[in-house]
SERO-4910 file (N, C-alpha, C, O; in steps of 0.05 Angstrom, whole numbers):
BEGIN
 pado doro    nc1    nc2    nc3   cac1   cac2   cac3    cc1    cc2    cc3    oc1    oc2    oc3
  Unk    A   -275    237   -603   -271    230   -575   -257    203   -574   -257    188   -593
  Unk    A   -243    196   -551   -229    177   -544   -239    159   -525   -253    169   -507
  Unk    A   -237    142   -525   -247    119   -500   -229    100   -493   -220     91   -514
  Unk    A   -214     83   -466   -200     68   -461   -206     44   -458   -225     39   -443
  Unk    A   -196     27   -467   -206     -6   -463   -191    -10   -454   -167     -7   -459
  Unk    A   -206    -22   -430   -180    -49   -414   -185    -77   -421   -208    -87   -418
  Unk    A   -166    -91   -429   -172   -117   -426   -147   -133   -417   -124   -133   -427
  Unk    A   -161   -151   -390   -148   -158   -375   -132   -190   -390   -147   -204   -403
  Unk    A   -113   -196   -387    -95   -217   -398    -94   -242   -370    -79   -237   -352
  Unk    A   -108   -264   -369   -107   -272   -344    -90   -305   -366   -100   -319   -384
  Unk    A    -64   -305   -351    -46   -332   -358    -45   -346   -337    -30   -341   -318
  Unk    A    -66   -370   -339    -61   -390   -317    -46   -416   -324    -52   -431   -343
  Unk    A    -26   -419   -308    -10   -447   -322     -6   -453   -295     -9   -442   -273
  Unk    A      4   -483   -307      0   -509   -291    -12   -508   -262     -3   -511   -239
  Unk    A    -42   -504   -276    -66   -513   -264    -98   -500   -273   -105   -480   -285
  Unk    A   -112   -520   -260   -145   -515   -264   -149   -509   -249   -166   -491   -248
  Unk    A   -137   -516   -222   -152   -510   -194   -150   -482   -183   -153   -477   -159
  Unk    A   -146   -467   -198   -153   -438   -181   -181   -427   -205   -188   -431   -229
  Unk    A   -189   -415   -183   -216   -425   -202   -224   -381   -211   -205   -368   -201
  Unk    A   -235   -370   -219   -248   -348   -231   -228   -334   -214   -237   -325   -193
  Unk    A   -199   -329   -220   -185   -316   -210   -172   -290   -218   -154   -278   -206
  Unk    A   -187   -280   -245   -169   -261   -264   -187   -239   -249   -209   -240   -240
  Unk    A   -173   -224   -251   -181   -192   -242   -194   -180   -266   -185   -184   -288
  Unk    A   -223   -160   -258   -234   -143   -281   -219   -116   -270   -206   -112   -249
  Unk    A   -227   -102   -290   -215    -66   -291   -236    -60   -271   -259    -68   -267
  Unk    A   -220    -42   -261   -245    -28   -241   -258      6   -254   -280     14   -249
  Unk    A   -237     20   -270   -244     45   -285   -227     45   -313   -207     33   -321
  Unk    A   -248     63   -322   -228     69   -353   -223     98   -347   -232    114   -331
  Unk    A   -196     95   -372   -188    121   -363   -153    115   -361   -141     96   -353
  Unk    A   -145    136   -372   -117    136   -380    -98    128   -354    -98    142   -334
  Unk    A    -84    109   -355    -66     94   -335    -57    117   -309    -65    139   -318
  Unk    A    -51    120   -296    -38    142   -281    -10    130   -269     -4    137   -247
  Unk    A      8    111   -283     32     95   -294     27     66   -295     14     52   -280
  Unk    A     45     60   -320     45     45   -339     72     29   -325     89     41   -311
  Unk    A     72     -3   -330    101    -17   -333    117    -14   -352    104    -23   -371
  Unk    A    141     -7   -361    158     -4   -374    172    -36   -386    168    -58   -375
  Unk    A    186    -33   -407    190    -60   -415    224    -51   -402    236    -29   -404
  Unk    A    234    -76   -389    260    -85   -379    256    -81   -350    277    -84   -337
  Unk    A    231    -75   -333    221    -65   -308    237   -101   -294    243   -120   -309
  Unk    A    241   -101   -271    241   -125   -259    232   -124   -227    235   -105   -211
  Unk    A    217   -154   -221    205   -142   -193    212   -176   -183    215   -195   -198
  Unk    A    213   -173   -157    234   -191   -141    258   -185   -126    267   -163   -127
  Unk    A    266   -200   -116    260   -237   -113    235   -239    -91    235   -230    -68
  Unk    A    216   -254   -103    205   -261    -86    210   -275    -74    229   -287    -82
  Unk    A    199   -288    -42    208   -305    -20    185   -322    -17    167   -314    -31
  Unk    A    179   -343     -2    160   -363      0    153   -356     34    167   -355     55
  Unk    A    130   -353     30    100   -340     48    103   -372     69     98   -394     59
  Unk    A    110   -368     93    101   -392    114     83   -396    102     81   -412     83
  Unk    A     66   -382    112     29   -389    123     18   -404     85     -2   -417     80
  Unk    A     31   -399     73     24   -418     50     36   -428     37     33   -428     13
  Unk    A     58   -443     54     78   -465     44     75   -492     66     77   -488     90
  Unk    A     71   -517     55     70   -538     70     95   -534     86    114   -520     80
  Unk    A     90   -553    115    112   -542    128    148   -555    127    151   -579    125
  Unk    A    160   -546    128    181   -551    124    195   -544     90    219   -550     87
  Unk    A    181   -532     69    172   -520     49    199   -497     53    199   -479     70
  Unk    A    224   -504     28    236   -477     26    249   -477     -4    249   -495    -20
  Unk    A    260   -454     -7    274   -449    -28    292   -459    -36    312   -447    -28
  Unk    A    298   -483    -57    324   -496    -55    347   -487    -76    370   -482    -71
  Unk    A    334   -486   -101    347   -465   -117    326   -441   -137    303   -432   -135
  Unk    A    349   -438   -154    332   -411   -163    328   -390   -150    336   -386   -127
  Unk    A    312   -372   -166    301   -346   -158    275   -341   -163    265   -355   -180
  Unk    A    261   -326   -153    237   -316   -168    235   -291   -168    235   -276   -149
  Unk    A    233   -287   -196    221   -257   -205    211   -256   -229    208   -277   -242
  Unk    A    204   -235   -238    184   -226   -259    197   -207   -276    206   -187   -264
  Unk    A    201   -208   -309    220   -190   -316    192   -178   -342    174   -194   -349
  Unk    A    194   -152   -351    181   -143   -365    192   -135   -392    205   -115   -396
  Unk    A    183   -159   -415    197   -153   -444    194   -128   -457    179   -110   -449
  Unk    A    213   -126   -483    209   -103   -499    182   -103   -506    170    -82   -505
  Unk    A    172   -125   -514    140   -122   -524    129   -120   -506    106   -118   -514
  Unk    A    129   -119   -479    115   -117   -460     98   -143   -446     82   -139   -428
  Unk    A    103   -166   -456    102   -186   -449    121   -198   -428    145   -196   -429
  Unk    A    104   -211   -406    116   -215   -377    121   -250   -374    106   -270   -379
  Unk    A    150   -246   -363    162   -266   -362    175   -276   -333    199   -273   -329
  Unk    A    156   -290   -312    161   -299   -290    180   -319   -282    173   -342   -289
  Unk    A    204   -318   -267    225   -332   -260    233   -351   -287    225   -374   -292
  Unk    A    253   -334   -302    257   -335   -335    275   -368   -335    275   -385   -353
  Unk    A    287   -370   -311    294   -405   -307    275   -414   -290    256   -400   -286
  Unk    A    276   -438   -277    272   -454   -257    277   -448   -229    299   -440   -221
  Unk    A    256   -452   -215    265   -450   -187    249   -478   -175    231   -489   -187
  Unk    A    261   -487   -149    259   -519   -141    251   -504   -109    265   -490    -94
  Unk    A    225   -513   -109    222   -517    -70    219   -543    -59    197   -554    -62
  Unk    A    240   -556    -43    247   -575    -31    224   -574     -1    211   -554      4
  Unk    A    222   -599     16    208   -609     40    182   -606     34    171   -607     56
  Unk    A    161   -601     12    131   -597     12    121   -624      5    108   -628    -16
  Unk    A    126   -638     17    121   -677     10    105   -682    -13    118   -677    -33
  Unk    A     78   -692    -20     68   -691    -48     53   -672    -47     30   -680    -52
  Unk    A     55   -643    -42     36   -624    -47     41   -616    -79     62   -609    -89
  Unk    A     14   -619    -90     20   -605   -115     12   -564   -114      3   -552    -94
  Unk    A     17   -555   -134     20   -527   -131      7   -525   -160      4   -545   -175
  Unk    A     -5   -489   -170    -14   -485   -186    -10   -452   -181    -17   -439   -161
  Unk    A      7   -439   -211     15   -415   -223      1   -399   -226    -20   -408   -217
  Unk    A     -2   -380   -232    -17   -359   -238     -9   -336   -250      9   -325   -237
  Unk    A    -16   -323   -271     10   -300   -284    -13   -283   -287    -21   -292   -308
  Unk    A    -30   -262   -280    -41   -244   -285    -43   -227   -297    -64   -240   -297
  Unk    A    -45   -198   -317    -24   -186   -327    -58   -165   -342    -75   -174   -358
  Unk    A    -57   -136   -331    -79   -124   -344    -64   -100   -362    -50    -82   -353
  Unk    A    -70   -104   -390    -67    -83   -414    -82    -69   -418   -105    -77   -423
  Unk    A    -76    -41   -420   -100    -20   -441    -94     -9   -465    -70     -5   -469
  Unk    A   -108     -3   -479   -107     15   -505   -126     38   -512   -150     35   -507
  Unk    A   -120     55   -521   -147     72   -538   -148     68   -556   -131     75   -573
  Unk    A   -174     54   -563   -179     62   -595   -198     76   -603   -218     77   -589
  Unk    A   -196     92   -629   -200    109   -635   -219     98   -661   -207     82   -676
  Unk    A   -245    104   -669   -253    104   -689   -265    134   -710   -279    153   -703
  Unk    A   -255    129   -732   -260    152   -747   -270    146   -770   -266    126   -784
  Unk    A   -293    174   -777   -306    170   -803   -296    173   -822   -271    176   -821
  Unk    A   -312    175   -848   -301    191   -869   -291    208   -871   -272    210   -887
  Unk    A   -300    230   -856   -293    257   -851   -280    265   -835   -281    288   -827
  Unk    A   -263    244   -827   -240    246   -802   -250    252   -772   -234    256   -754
  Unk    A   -279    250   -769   -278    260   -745   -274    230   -722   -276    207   -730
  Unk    A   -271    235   -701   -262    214   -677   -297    209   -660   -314    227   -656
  Unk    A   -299    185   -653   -326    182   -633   -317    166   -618   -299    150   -622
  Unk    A   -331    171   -596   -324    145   -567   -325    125   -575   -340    125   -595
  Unk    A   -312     97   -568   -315     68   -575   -326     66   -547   -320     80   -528
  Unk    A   -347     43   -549   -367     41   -530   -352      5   -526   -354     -8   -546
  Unk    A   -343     -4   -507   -329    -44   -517   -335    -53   -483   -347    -40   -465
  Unk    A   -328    -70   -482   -328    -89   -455   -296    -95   -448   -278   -100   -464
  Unk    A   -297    -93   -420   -266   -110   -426   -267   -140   -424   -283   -152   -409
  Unk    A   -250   -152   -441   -244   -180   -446   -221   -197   -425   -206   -189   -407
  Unk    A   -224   -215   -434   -205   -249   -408   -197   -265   -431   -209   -273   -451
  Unk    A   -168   -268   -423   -157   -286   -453   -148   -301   -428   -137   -289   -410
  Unk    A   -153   -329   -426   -131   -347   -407   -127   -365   -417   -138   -373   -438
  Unk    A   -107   -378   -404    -88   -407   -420    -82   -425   -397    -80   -414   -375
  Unk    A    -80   -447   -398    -76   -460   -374    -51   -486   -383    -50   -489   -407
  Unk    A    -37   -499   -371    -21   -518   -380    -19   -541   -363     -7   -562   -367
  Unk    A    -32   -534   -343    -33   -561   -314    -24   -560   -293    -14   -538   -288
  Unk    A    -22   -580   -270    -20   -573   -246      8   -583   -247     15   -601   -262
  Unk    A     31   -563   -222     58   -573   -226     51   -592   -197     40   -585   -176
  Unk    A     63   -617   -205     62   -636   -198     84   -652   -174    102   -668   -182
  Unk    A     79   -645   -148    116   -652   -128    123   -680   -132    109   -699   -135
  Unk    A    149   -678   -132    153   -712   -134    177   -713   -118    193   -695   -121
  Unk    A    182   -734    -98    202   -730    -79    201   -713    -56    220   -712    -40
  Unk    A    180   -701    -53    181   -679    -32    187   -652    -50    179   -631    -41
  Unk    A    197   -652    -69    203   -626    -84    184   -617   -105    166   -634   -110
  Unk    A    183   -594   -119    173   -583   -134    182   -566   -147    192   -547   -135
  Unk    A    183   -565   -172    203   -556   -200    184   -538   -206    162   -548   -213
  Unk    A    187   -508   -206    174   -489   -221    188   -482   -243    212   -478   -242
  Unk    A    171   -479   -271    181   -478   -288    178   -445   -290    170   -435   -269
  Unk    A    185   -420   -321    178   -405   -322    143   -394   -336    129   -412   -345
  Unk    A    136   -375   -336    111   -372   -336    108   -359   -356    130   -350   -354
  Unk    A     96   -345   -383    101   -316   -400     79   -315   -402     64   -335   -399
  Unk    A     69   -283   -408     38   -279   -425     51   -253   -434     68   -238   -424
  Unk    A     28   -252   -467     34   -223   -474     25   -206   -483      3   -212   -491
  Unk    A     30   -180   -487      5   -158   -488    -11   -173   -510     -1   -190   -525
  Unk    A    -37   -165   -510    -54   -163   -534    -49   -152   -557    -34   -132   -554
  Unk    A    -59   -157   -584    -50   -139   -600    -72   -122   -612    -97   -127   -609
  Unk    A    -61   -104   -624    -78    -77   -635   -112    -96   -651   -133    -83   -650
  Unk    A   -113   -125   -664   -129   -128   -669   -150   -140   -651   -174   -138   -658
  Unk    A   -142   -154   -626   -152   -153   -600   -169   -130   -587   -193   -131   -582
  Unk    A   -151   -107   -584   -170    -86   -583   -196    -87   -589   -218    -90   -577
  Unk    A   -185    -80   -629   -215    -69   -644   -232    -94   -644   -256    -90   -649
  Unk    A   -220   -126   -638   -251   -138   -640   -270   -126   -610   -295   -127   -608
  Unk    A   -259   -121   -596   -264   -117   -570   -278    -90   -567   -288    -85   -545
  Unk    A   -281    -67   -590   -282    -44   -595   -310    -40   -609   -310    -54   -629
  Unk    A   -327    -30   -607   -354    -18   -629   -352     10   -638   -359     29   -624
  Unk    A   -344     11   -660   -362     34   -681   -387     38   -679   -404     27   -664
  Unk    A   -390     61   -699   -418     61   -701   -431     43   -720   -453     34   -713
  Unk    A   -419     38   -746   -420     19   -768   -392      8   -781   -369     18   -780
  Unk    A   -401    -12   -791   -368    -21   -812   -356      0   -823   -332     -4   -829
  Unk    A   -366     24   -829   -352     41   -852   -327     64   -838   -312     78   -851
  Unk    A   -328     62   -807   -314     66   -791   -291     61   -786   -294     42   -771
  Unk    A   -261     67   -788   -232     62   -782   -227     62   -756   -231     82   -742
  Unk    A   -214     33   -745   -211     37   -715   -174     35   -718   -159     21   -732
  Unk    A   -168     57   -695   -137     51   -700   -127     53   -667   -145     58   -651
  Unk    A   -101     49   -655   -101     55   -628    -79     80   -629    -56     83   -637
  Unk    A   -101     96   -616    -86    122   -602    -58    125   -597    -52    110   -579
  Unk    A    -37    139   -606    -11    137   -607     -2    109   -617     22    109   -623
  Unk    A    -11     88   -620      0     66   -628      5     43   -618     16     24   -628
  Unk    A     -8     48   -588      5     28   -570    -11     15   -545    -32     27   -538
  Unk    A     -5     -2   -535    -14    -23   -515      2    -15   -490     27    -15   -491
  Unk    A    -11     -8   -467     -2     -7   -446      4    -28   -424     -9    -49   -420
  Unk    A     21    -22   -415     17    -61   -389     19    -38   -361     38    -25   -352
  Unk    A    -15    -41   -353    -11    -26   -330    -11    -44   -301     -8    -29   -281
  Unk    A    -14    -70   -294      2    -82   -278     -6   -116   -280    -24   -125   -294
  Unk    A     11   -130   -262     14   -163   -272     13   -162   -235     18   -144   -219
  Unk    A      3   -194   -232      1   -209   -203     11   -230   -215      6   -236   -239
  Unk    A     27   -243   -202     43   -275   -206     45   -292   -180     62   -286   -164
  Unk    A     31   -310   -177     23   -323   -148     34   -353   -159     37   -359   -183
  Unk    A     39   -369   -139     45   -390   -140     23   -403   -102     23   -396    -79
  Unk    A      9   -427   -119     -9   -430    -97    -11   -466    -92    -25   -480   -106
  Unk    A      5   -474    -73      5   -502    -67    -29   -508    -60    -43   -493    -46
  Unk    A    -38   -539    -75    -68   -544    -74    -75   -551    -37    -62   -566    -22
  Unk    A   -100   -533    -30   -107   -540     -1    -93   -523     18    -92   -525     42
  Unk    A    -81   -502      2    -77   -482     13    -93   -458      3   -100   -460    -21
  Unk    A   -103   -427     21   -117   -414     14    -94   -396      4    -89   -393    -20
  Unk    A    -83   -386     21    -54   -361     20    -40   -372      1    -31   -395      2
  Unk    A    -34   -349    -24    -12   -360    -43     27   -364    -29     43   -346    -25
  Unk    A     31   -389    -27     67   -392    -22     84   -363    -38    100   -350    -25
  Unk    A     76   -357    -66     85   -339    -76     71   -316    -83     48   -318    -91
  Unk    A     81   -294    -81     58   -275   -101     84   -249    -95    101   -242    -79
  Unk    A     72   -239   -129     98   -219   -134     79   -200   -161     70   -208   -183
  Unk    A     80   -169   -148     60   -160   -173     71   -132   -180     84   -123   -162
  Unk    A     69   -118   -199     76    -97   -207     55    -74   -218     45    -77   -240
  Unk    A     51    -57   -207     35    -39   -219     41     -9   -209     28     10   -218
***
């Protein structure tokens, strides 16, 4: 038998202040579609209601591009929002992967893996306005890998082979928010699933 693990990839950079923000899986169970690597989603635009006011786009772009490895790469240069006086802001890159893994005995047969899903996050600090402006840098996180899974995975005993089903890591969808501090509504948010 087969079983699906989700484990969710939550990349928080530059900032602490968003606080238990990563999303859990809500079911297991084989994706009903997957992100593709070279997928692109954008341009996103900057949200009034959660941009200080006078708050706009001065250069750059924002979007979200999806690598060959399947690792997600948010506005791959710089983008600058001009008039937000010293509001600082804080990133957010979201990004939930699945796999099956598969454990087998001696005798080749397959049993359910019974696991939890897991939270890998990273944080790098709060982006910081100076001038009235604010320099967003780019954002990346990336799938988990096959040994991620199996720590994340139970056999029945050690003597058990865990491998992943067809071979591979799924990226079944990413949220990417950009959230000025003292505001509730994210200025940015751009997601794919």
């Amino acid at each position: 038998m087969r079983s699906t693990l989700l484990i969710p990839v939550a990349v928080l950079a530059f900032g602490m202040a968003c606080s238990d923000t990563a999303t859990s899986p809500t079911s297991v169970g084989q994706p009903l579609f997957a992100l593709s690597a070279g997928a692109s989603f954008g341009p996103g635009v900057l949200n009034a209601a959660g941009t200080p006011s006078g708050g706009h786009l001065q250069s750059g772009s924002i979007f979200c591009v999806v690598g060959s490895d399947l690792s997600i790469t948010c506005s791959t240069a710089e983008y600058k929002i001009n008039g937000i006086g010293n509001t600082n802001a804080n990133a957010l890159l979201d990004a939930n992967y699945s796999a099956t893994v598969d454990c087998t005995n001696k005798g080749g047969n397959l049993v359910e893996v019974k696991s939890q899903p897991e939270t890998a996050p990273a944080s790098s600090g709060t982006l910081r306005a100076k001038n009235g402006s604010l320099t967003v840098t780019p954002i990346t996180t990336s799938a988990p890998t096959a040994q991620q899974f199996f720590a994340a995975a139970t056999c029945p005993n050690g003597n058990w082979t865990k491998s992943l089903a067809g071979g591979s890591v799924t990226l079944e969808s990413f949220t990417y928010t950009l959230t000025f501090v003292g505001f509730a509504t994210p200025a940015v948010s751009l997601s794919g699933s």
